[in-house]
N, C-alpha and C positions, 0 to 999 in steps of 0.2 A: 153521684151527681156533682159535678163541678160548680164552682161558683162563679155566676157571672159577674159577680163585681171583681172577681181577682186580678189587678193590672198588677206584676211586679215590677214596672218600670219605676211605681210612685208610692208615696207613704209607708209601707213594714216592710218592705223587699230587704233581704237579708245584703242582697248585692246589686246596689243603685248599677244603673244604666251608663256606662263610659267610667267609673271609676277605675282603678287599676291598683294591686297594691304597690306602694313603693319600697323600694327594698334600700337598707339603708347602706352606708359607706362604710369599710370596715377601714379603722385606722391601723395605719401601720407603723407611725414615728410615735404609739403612745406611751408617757411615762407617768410609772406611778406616783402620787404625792410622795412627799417625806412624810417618812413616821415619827407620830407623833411621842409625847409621853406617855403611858397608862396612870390614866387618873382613876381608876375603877375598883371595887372593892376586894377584887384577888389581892390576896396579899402572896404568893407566889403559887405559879399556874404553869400549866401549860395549856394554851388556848391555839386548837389548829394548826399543832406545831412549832406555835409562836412563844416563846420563854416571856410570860409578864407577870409583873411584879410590884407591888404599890410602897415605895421607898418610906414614907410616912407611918404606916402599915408595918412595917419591916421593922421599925426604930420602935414604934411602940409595943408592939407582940413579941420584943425579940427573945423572950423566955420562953414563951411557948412553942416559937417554931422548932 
């Protein structure tokens, strides 16, 4: 049995009447910020390929590394 109140033009319709999705613009001149310092508690890592290292961290453990 169908339900006669069902309109999905109005209220819970998954997909309102005349919306559209918009698709967005892909940039192409984009550049990455500068990287920054690691402030973070690796005191020498490699994260993602990334060599970091916490120079603070470095001075005071430097017996045990």
């Amino acid at each position: 049995m169908v339900n006669p109140r069902y309109r999905p033009t109005i209220a819970n319709s998954r997909k309102p009447v005349g919306s559209k999705k918009e698709l967005g613009e892909i940039k192409k001149d984009f550049v990455y910020p500068a990287k920054e310092k690691y402030i973070g508690s690796h005191i020498k890592s490699d994260l993602a390929g990334v060599p970091v290292s916490n120079e603070s961290y470095e001075k005071y453990y430097k017996d045990l590394i």
